[in-house]
C-alpha positions in Angstrom: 5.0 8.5 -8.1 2.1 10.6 -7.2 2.9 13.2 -4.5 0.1 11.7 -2.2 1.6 8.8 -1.6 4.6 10.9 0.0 1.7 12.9 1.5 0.8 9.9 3.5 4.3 8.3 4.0 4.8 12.1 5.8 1.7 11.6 7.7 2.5 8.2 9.1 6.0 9.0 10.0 5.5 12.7 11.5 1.9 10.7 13.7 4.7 7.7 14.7 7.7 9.4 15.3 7.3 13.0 15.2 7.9 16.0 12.6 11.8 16.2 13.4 11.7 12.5 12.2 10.6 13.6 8.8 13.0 16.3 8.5 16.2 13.9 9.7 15.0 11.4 7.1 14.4 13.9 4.2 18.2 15.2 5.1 19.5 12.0 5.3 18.2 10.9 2.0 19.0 14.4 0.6 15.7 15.1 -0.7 14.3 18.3 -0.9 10.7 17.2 0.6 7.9 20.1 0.3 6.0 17.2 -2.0 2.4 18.4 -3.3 -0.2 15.6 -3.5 -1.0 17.3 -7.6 3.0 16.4 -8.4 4.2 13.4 -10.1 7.8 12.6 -7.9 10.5 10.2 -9.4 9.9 6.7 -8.1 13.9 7.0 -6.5 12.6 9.3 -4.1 10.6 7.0 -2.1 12.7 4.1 -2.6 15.3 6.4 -1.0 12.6 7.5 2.1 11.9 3.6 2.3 15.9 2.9 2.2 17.1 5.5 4.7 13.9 5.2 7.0 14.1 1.0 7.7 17.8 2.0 8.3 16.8 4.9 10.8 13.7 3.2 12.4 15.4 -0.2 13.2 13.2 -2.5 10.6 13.4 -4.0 6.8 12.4 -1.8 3.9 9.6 -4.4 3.2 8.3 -3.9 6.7 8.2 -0.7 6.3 6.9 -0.1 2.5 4.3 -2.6 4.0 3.1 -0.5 6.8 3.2 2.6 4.5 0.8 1.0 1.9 -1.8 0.2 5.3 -1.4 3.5 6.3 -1.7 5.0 2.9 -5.1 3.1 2.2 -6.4 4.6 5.8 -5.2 7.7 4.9 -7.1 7.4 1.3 -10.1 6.1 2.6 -10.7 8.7 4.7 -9.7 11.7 1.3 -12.2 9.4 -1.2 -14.9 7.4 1.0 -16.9 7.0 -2.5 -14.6 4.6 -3.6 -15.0 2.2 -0.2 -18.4 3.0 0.5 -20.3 1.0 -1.7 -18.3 -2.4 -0.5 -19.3 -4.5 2.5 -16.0 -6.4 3.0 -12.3 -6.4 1.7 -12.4 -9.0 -1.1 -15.3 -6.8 -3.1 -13.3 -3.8 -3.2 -10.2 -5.7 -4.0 -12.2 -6.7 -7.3 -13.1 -3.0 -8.0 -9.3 -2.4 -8.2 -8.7 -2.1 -12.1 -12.4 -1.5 -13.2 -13.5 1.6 -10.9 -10.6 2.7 -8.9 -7.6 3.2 -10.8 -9.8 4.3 -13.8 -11.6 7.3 -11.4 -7.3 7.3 -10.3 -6.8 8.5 -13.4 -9.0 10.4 -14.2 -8.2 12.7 -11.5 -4.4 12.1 -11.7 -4.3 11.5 -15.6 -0.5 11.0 -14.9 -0.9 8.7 -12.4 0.3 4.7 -13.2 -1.2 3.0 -10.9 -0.2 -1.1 -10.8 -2.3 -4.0 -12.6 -3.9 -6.8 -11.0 -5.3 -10.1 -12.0 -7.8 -11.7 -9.8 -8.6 -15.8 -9.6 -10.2 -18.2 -6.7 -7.6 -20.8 -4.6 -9.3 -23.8 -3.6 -9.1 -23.3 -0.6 -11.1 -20.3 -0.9 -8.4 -17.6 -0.7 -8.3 -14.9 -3.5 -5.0 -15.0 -5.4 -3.9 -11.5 -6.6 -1.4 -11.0 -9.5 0.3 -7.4 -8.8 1.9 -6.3 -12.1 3.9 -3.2 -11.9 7.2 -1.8 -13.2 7.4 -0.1 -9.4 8.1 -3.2 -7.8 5.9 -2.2 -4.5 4.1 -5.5 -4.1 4.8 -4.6 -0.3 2.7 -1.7 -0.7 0.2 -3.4 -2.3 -0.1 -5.6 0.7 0.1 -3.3 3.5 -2.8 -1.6 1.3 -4.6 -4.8 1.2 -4.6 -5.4 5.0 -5.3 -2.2 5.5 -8.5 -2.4 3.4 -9.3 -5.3 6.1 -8.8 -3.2 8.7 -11.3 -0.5 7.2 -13.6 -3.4 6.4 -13.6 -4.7 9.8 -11.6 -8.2 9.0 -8.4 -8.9 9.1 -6.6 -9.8 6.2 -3.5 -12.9 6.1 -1.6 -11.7 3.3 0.7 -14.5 1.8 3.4 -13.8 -1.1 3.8 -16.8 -3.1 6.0 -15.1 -5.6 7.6 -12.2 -5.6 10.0 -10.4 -7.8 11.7 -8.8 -4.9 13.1 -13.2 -4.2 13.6 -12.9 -8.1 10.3 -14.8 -9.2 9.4 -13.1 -12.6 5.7 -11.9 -11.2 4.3 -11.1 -7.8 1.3 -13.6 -6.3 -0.1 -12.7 -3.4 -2.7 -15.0 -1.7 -5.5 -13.1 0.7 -7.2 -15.2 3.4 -10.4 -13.1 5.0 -11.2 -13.5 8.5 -14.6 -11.4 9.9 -13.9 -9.3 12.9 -15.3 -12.3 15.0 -12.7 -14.7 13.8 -9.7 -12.2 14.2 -8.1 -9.9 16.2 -7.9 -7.4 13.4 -3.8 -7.8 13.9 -1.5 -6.9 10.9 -0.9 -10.5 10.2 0.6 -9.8 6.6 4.0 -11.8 5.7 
């Protein structure tokens, strides 16, 4: 795991709940913490943060590996604003995913493994996003995808129709888009 995602899981819990928060968690998952957004981190340590913090701050490690992945695409959209900029809502960045953005990823992390998506049209309109990944963070991914809504000024309904957290063999997640005028810009992801 890249050490800026545990830049931005820092960030989000020392902003929430203070610095001493940070600390308490690092302790009580015995990790050494000090993470540099260059390193590549073993994947345990943030399933530990994400074990030891739901436990700690009263919610469900999904919840909570959600709301890191919204916070994490803030936090990225503010370090790379070449990668959002040239998108005018949600749904055409989300199809930039595996052509532009995790190849530029890459290139300036060339260790980085960032997850695979597959990209197709409900009819009902919604776009149905196929997260493959040996991590298993479809919750990030989704807390990432409403938080690209909430940079893009819409809010994003977020719908898992399989996951391989409930032992489905791939993750589906289905993305309705609502412009700011239609929503309140809520997390509504479930």
């Amino acid at each position: 795991m890249r050490g800026i995602i545990f830049n931005v899981v820092e960030e989000t819990i020392s902003a929430e709940h203070g610095m001493h928060t940070w600390d308490a968690l690092l302790a009580s998952a015995d990790l050494p913490g000090g993470y540099s957004s260059m390193g590549d981190y073993p994947d345990e340590e943030l399933d530990r943060l994400i074990e030891v913090g739901s436990a700690a701050l009263g919610t469900t490690p999904r919840d909570l590996t959600r709301h890191f992945g919204q916070s994490a695409l803030l936090a990225l959209s503010d370090r790379y604003p070449q990668f959002f900029a040239p998108h005018a809502c949600t749904r055409d960045f989300l199809l930039t995913l595996n052509e532009v953005i995790h190849p530029e990823v890459r290139k300036l992390h060339p260790h980085a493994n960032p997850p695979e998506f597959d990209f197709s049209e409900a009819p009902n309109g919604d776009l149905v996003v196929g997260y493959h990944s040996t991590r298993r963070l479809c919750a990030f991914a989704d807390g990432m995808i409403v938080g690209a809504g909430l940079y893009f000024r819409e809010t994003v309904v977020v719908r898992h129709a399989k996951c391989t957290a409930d032992g489905d063999e791939i993750c589906v997640l289905h993305c309705s888009f609502l412009a700011q005028e239609e929503g309140d810009l809520a997390d509504v992801s479930g």
